[in-house]
mmJSON file of the N, C-alpha and C atoms, coordinates in Angstrom:
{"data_MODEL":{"atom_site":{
"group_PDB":["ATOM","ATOM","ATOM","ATOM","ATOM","ATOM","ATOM","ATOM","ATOM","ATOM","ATOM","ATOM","ATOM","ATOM","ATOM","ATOM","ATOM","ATOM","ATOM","ATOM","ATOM","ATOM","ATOM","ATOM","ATOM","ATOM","ATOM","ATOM","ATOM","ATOM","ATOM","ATOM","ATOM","ATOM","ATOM","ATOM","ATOM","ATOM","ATOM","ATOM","ATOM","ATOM","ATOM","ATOM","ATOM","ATOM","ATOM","ATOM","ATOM","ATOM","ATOM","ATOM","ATOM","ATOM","ATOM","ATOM","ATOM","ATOM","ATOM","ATOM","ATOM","ATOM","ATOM","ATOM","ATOM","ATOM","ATOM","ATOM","ATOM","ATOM","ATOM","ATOM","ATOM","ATOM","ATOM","ATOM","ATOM","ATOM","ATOM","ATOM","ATOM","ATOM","ATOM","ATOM","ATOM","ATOM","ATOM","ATOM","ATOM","ATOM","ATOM","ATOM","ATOM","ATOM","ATOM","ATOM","ATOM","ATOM","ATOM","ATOM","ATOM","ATOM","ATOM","ATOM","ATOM","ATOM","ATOM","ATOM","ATOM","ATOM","ATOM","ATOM","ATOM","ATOM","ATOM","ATOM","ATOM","ATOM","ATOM","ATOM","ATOM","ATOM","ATOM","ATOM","ATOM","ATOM","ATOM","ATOM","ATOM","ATOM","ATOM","ATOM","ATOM","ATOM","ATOM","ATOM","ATOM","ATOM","ATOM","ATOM","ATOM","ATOM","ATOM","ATOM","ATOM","ATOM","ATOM","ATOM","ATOM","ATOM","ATOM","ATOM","ATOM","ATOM","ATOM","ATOM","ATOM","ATOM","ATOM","ATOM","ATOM","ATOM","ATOM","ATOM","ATOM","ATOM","ATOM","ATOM","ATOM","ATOM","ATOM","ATOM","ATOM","ATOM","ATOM","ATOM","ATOM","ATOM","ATOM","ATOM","ATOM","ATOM","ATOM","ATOM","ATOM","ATOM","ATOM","ATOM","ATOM","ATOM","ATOM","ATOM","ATOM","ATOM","ATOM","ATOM","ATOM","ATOM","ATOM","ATOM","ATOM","ATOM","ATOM","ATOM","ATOM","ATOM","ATOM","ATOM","ATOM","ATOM","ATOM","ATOM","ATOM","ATOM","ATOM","ATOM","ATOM","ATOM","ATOM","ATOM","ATOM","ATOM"],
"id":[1,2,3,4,5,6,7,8,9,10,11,12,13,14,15,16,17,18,19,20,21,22,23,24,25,26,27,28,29,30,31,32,33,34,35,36,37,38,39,40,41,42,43,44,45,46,47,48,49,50,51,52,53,54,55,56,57,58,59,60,61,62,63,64,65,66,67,68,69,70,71,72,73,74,75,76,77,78,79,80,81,82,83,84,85,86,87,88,89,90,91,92,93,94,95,96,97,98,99,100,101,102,103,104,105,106,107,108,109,110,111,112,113,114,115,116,117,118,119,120,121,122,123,124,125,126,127,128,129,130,131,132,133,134,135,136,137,138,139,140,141,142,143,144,145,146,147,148,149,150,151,152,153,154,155,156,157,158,159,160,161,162,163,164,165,166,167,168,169,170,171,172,173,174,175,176,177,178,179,180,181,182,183,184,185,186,187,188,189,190,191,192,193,194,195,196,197,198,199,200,201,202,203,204,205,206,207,208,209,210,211,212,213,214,215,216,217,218,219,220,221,222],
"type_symbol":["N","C","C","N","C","C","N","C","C","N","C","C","N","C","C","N","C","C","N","C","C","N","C","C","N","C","C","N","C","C","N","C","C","N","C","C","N","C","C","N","C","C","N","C","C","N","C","C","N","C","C","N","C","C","N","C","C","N","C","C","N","C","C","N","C","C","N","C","C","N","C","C","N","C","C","N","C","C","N","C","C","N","C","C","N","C","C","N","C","C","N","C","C","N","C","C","N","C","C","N","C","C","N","C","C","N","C","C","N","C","C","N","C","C","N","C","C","N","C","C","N","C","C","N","C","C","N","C","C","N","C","C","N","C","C","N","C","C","N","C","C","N","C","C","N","C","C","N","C","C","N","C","C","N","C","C","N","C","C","N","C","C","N","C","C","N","C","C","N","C","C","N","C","C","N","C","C","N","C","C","N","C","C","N","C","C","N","C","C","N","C","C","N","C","C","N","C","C","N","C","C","N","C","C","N","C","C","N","C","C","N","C","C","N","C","C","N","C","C","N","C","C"],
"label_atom_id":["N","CA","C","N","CA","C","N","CA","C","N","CA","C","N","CA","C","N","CA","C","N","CA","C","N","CA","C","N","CA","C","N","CA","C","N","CA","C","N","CA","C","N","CA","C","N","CA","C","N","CA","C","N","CA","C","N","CA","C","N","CA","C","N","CA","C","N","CA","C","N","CA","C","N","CA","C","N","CA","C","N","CA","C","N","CA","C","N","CA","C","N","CA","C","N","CA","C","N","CA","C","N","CA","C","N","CA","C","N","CA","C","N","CA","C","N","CA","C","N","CA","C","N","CA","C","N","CA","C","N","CA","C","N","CA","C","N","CA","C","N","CA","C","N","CA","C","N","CA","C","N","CA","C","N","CA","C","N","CA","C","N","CA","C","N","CA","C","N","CA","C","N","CA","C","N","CA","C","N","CA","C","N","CA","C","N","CA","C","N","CA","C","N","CA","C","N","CA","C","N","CA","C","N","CA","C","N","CA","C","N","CA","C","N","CA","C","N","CA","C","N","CA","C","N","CA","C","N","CA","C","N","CA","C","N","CA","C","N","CA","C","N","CA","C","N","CA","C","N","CA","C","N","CA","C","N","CA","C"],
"label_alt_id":[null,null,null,null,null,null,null,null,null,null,null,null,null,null,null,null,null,null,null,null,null,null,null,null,null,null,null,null,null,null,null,null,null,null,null,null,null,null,null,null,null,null,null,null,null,null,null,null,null,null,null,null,null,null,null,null,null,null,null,null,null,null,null,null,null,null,null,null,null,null,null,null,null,null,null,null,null,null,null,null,null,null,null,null,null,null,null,null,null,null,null,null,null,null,null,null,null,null,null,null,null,null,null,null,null,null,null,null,null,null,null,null,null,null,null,null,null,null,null,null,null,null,null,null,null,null,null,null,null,null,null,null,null,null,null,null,null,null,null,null,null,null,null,null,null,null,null,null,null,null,null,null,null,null,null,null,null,null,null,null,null,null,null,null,null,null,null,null,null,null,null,null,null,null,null,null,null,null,null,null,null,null,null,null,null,null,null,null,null,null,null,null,null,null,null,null,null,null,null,null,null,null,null,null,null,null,null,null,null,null,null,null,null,null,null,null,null,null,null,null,null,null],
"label_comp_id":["UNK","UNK","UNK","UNK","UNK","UNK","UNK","UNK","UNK","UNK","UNK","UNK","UNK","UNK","UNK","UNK","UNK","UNK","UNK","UNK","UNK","UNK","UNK","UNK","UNK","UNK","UNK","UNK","UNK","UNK","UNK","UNK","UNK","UNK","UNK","UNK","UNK","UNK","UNK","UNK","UNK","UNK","UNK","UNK","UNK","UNK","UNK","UNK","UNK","UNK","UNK","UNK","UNK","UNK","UNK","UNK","UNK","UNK","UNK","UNK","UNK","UNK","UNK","UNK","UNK","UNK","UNK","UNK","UNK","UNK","UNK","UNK","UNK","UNK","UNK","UNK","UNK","UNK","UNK","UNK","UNK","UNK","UNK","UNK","UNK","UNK","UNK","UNK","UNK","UNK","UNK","UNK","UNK","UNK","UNK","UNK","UNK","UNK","UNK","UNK","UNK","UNK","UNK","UNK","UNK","UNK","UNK","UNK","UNK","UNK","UNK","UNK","UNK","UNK","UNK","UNK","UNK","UNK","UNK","UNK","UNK","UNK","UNK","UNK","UNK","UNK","UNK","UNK","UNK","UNK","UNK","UNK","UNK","UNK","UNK","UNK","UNK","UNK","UNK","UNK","UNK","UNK","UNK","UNK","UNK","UNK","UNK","UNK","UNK","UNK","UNK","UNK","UNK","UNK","UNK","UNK","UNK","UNK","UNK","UNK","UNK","UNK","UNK","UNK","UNK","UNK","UNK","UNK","UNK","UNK","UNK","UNK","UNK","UNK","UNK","UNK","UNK","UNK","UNK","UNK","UNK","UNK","UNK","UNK","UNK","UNK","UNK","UNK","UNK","UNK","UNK","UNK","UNK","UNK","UNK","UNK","UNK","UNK","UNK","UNK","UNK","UNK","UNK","UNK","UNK","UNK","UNK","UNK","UNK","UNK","UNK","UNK","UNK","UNK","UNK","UNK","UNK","UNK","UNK","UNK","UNK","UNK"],
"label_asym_id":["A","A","A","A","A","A","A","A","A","A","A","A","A","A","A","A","A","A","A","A","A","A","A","A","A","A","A","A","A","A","A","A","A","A","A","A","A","A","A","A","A","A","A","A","A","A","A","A","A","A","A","A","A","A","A","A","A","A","A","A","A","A","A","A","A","A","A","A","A","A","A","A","A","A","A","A","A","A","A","A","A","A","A","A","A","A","A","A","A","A","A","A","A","A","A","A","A","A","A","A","A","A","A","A","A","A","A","A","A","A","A","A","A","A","A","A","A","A","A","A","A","A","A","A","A","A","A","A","A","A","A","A","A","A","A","A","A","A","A","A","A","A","A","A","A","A","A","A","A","A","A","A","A","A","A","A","A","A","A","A","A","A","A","A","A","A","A","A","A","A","A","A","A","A","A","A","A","A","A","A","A","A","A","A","A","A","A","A","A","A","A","A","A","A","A","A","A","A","A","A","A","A","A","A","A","A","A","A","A","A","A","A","A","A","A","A","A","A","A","A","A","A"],
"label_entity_id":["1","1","1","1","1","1","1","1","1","1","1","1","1","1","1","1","1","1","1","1","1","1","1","1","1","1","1","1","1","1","1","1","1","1","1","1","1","1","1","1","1","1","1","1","1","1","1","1","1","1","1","1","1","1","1","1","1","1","1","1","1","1","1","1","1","1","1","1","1","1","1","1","1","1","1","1","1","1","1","1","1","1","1","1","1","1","1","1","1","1","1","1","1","1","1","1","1","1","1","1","1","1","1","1","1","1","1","1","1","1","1","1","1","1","1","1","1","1","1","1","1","1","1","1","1","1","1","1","1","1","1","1","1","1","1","1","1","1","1","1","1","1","1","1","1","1","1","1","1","1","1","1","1","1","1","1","1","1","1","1","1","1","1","1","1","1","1","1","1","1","1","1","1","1","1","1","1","1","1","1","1","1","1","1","1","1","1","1","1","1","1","1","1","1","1","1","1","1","1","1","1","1","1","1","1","1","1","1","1","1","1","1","1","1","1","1","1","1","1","1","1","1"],
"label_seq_id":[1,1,1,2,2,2,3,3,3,4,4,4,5,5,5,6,6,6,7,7,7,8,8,8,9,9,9,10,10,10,11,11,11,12,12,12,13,13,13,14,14,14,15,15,15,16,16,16,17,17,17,18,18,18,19,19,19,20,20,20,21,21,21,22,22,22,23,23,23,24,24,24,25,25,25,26,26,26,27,27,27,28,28,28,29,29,29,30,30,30,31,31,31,32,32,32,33,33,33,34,34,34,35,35,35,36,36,36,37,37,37,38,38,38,39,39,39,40,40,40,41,41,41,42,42,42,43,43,43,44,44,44,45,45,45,46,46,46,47,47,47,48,48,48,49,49,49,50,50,50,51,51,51,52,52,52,53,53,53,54,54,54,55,55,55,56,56,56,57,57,57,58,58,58,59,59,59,60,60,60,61,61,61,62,62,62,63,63,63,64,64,64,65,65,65,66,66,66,67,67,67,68,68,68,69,69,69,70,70,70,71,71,71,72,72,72,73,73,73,74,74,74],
"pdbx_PDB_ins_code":[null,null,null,null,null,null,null,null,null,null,null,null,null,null,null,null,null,null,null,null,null,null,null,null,null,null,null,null,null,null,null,null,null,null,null,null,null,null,null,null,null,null,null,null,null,null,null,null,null,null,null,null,null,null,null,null,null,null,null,null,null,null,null,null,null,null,null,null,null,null,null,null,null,null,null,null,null,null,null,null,null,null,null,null,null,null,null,null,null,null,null,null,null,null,null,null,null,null,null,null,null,null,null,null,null,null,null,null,null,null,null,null,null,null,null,null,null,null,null,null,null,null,null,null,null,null,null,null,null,null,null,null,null,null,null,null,null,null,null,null,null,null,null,null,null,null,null,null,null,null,null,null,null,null,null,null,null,null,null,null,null,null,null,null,null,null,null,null,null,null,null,null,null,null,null,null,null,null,null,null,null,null,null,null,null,null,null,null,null,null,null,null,null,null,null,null,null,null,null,null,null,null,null,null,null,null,null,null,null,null,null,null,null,null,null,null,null,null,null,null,null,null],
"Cartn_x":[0.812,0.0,0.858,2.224,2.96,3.818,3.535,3.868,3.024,1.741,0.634,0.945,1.126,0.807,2.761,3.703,4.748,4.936,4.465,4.759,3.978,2.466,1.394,1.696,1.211,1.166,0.082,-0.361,-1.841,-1.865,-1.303,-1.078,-1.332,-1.155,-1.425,-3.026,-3.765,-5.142,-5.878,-5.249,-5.83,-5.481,-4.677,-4.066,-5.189,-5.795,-6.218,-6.236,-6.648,-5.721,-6.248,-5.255,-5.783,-6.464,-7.136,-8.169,-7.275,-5.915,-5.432,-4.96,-4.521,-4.059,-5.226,-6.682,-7.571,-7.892,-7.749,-8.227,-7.207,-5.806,-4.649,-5.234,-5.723,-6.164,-7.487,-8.037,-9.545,-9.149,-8.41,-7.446,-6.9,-6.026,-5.794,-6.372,-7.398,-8.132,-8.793,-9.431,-10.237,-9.547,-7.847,-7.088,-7.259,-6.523,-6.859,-7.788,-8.935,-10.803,-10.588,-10.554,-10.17,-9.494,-8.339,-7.522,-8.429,-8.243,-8.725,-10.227,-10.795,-12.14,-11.546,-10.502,-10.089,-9.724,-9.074,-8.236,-9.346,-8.985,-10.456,-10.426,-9.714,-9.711,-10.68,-11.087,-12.21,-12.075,-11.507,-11.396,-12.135,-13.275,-14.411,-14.235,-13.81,-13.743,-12.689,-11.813,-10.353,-11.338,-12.23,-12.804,-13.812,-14.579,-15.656,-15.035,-13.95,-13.487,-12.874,-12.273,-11.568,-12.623,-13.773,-15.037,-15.546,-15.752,-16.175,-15.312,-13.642,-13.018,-12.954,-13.513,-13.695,-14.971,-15.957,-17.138,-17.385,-16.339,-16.122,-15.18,-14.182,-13.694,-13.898,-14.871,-15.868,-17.145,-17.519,-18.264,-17.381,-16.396,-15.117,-15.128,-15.326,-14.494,-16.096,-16.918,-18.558,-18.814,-18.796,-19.656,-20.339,-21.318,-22.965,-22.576,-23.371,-22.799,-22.818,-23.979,-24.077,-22.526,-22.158,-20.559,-19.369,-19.104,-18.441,-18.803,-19.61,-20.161,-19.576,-19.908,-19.41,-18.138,-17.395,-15.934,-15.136,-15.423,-15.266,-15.183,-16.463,-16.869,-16.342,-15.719,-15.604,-13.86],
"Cartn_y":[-1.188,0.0,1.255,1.244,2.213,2.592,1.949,2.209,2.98,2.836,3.455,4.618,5.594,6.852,7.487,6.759,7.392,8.781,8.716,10.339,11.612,11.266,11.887,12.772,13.817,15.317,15.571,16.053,16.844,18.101,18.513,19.652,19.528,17.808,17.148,17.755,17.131,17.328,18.484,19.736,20.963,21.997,21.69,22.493,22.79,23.745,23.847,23.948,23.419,23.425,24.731,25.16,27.367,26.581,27.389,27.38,26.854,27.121,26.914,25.616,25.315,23.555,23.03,23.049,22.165,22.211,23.463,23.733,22.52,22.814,21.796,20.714,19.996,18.634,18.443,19.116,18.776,18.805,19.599,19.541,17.82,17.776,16.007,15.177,15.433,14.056,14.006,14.817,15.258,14.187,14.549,14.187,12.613,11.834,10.982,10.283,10.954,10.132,10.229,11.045,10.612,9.726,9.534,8.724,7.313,7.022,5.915,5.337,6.493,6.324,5.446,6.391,6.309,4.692,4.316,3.361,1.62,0.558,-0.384,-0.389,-1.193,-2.008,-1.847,-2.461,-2.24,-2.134,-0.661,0.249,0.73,-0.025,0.521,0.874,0.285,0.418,2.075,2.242,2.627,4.216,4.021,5.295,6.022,5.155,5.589,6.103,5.395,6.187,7.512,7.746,8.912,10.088,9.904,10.344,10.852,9.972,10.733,11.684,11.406,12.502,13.907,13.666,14.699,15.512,14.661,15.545,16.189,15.88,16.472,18.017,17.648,18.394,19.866,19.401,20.294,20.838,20.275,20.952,21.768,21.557,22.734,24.033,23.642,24.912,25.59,24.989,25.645,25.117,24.26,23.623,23.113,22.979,22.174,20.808,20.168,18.4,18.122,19.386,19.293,19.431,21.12,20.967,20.264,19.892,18.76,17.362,17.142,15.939,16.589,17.649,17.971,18.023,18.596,19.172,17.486,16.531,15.015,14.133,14.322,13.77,14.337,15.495,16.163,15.699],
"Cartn_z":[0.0,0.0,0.0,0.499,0.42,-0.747,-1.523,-2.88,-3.641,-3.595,-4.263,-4.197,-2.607,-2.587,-2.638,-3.193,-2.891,-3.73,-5.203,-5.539,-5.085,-4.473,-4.747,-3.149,-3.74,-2.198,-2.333,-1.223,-1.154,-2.422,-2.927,-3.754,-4.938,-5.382,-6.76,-7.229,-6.012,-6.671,-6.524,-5.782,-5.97,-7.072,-7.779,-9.126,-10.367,-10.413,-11.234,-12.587,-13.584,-14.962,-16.073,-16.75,-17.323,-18.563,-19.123,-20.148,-21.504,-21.328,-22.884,-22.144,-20.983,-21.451,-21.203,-21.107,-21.874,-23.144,-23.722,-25.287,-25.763,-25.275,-25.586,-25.631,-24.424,-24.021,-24.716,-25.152,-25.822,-27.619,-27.882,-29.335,-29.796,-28.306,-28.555,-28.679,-27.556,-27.515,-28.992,-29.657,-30.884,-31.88,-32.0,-33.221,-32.46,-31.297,-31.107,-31.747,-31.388,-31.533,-33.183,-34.019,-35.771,-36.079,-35.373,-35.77,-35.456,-34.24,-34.005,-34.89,-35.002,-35.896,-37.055,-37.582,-39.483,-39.6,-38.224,-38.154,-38.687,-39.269,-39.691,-38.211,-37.462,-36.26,-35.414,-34.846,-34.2,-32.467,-32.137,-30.984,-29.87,-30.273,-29.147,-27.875,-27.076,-25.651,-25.673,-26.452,-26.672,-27.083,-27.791,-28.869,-27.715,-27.053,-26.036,-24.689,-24.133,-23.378,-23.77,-25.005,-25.87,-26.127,-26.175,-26.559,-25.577,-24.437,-22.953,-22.733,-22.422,-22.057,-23.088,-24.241,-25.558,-25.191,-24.763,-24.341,-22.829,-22.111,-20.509,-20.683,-21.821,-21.757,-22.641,-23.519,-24.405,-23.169,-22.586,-21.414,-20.818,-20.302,-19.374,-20.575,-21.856,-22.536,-23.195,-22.534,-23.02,-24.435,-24.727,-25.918,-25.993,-26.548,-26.51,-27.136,-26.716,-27.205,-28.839,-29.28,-30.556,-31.467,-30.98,-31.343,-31.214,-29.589,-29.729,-30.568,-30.884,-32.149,-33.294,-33.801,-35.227,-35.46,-34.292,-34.348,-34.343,-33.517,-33.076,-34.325,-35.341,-36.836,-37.677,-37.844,-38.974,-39.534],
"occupancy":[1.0,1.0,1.0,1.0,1.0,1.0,1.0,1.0,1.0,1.0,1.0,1.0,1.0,1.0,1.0,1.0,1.0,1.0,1.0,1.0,1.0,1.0,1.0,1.0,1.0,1.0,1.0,1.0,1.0,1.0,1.0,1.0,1.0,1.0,1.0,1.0,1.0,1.0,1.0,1.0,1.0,1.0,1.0,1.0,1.0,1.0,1.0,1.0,1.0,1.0,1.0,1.0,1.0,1.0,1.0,1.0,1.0,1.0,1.0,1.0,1.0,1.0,1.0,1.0,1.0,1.0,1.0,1.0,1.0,1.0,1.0,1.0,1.0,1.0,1.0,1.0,1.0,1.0,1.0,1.0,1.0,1.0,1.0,1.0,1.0,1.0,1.0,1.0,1.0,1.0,1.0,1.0,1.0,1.0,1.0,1.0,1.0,1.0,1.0,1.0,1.0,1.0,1.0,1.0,1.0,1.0,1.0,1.0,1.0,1.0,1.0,1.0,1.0,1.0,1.0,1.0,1.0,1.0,1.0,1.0,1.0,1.0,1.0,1.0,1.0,1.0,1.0,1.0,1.0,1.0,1.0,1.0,1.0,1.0,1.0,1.0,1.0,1.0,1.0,1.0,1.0,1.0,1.0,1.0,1.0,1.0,1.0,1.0,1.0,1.0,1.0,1.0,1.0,1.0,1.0,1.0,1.0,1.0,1.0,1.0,1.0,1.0,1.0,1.0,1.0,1.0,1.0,1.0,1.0,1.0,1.0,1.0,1.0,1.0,1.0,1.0,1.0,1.0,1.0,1.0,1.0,1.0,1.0,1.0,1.0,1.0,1.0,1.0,1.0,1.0,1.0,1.0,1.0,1.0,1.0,1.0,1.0,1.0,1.0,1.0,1.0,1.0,1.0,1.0,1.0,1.0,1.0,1.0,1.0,1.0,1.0,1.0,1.0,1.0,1.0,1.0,1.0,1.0,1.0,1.0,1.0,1.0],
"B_iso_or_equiv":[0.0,0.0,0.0,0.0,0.0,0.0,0.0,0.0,0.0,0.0,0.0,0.0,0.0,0.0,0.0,0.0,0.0,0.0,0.0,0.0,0.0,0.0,0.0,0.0,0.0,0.0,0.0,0.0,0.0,0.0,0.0,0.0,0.0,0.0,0.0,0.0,0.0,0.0,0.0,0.0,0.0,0.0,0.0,0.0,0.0,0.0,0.0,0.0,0.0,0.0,0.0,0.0,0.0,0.0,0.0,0.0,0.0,0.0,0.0,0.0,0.0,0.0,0.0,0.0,0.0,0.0,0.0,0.0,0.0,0.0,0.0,0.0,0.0,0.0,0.0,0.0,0.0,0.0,0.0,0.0,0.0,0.0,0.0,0.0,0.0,0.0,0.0,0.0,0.0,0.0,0.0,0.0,0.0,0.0,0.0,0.0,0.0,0.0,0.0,0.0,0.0,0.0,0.0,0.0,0.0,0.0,0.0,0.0,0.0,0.0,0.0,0.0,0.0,0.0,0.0,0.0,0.0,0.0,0.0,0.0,0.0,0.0,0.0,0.0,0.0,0.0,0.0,0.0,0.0,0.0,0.0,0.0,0.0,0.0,0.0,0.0,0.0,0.0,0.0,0.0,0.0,0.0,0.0,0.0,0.0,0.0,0.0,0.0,0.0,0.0,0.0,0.0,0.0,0.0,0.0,0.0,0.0,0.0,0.0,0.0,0.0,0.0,0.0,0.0,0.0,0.0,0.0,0.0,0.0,0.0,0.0,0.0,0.0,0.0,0.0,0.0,0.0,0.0,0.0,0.0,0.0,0.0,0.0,0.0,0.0,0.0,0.0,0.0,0.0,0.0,0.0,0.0,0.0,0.0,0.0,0.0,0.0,0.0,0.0,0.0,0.0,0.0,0.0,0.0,0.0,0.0,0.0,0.0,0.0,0.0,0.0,0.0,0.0,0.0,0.0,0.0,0.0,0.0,0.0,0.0,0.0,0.0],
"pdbx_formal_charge":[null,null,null,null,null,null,null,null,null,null,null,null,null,null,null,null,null,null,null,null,null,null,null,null,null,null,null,null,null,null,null,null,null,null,null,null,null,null,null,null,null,null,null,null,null,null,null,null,null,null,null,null,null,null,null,null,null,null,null,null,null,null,null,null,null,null,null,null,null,null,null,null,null,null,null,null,null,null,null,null,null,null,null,null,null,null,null,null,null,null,null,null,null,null,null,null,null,null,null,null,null,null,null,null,null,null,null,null,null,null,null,null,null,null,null,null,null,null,null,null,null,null,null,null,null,null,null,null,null,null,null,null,null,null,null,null,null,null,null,null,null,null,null,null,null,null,null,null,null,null,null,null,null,null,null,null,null,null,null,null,null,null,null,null,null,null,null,null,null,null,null,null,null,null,null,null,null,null,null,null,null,null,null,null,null,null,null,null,null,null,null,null,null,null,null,null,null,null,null,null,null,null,null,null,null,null,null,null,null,null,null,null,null,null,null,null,null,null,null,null,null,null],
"auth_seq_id":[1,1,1,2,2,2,3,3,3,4,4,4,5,5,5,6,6,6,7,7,7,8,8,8,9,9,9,10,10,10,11,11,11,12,12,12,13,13,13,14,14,14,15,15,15,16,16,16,17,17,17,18,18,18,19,19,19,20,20,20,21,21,21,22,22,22,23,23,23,24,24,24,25,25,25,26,26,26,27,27,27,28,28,28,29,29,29,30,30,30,31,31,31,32,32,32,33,33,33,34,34,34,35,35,35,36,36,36,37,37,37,38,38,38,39,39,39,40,40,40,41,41,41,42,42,42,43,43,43,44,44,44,45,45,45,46,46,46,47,47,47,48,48,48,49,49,49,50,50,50,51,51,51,52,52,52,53,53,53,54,54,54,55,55,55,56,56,56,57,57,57,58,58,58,59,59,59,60,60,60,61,61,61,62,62,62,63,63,63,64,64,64,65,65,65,66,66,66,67,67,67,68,68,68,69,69,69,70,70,70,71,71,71,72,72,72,73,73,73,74,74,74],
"auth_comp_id":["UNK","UNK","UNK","UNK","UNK","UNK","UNK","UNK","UNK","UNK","UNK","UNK","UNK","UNK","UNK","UNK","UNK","UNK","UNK","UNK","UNK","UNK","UNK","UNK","UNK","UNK","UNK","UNK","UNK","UNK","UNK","UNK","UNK","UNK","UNK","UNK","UNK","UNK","UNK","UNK","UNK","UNK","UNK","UNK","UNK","UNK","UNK","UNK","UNK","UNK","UNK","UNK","UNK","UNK","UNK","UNK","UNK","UNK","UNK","UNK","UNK","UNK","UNK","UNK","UNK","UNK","UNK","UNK","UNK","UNK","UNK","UNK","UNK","UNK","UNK","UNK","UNK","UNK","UNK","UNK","UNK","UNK","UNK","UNK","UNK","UNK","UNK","UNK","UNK","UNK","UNK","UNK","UNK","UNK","UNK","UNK","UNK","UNK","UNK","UNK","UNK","UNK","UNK","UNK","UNK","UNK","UNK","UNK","UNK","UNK","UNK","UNK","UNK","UNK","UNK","UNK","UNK","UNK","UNK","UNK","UNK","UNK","UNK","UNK","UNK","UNK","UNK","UNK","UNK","UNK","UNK","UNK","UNK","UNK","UNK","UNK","UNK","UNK","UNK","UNK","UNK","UNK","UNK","UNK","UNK","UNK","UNK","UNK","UNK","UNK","UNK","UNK","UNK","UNK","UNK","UNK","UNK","UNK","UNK","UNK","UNK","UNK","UNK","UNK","UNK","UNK","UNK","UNK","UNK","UNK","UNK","UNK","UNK","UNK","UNK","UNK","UNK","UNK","UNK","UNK","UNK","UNK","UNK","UNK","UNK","UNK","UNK","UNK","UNK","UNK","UNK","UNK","UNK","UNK","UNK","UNK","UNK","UNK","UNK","UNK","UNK","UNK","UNK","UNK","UNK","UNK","UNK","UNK","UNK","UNK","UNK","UNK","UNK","UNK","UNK","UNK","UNK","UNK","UNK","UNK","UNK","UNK"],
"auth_asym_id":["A","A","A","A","A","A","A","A","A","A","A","A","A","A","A","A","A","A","A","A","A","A","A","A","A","A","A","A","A","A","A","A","A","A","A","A","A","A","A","A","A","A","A","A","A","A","A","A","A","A","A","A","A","A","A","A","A","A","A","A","A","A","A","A","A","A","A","A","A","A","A","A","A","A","A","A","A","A","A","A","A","A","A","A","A","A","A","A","A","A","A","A","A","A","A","A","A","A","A","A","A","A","A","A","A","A","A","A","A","A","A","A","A","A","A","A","A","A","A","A","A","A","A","A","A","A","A","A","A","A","A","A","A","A","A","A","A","A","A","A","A","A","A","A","A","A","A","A","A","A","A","A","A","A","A","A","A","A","A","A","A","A","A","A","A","A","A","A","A","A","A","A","A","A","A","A","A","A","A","A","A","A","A","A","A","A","A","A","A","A","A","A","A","A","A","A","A","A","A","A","A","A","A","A","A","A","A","A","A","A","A","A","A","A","A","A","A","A","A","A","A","A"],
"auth_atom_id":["N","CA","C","N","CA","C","N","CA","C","N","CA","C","N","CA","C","N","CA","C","N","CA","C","N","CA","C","N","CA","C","N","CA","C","N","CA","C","N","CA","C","N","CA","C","N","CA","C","N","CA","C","N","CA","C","N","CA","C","N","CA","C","N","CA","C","N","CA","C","N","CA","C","N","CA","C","N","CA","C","N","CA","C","N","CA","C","N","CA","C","N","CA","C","N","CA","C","N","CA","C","N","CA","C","N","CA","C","N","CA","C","N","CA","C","N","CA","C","N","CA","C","N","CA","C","N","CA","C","N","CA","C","N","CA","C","N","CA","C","N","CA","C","N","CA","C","N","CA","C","N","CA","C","N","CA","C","N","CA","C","N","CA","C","N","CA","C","N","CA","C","N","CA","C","N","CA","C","N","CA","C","N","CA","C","N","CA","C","N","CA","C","N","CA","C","N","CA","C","N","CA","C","N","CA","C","N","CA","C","N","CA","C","N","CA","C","N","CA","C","N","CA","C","N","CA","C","N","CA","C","N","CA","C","N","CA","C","N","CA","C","N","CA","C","N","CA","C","N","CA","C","N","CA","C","N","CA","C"],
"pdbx_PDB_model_num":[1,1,1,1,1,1,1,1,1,1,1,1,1,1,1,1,1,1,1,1,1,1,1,1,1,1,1,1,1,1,1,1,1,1,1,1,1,1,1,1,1,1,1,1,1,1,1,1,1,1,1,1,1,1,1,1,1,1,1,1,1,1,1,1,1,1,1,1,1,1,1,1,1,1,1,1,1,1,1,1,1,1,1,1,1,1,1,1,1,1,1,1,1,1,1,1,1,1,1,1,1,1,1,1,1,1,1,1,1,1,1,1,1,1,1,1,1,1,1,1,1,1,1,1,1,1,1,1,1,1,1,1,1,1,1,1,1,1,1,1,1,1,1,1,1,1,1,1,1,1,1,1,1,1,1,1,1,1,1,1,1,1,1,1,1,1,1,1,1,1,1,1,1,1,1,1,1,1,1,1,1,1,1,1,1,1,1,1,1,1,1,1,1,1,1,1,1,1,1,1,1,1,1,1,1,1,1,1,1,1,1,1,1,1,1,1,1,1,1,1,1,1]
}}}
């Protein structure tokens, strides 16, 4: 059990993250979720989790689910 918590400080989880490293992080995940789309293989588990964190993080930056869908598909 003392392995689990050896890097982690109380400080880890109060950091708040600035508006451009989610645009960053919602940018990735996006190219991610295409790729994996484009890809034949069949990614599901891999695409839906990629997808949730695409639409959490499109809620943080104010987008309606409609846009995150288009921007995600396109």
């Amino acid at each position: 059990m003392s392995t689990i918590s050896t890097g982690y400080t109380t400080e880890m989880g109060k950091k708040m993250r600035s508006m451009p490293e989610i645009h960053a992080r919602y940018e990735k995940c996006r190219q991610r979720y295409k790729e994996m789309r484009g890809t034949g293989a069949d990614f599901r588990e891999q695409r839906a989790m990629i997808f949730g964190e695409l639409k959490t993080l499109g809620w943080v930056l104010g987008k309606s689910d409609q846009q995150i869908n288009q921007e995600a598909n396109s």
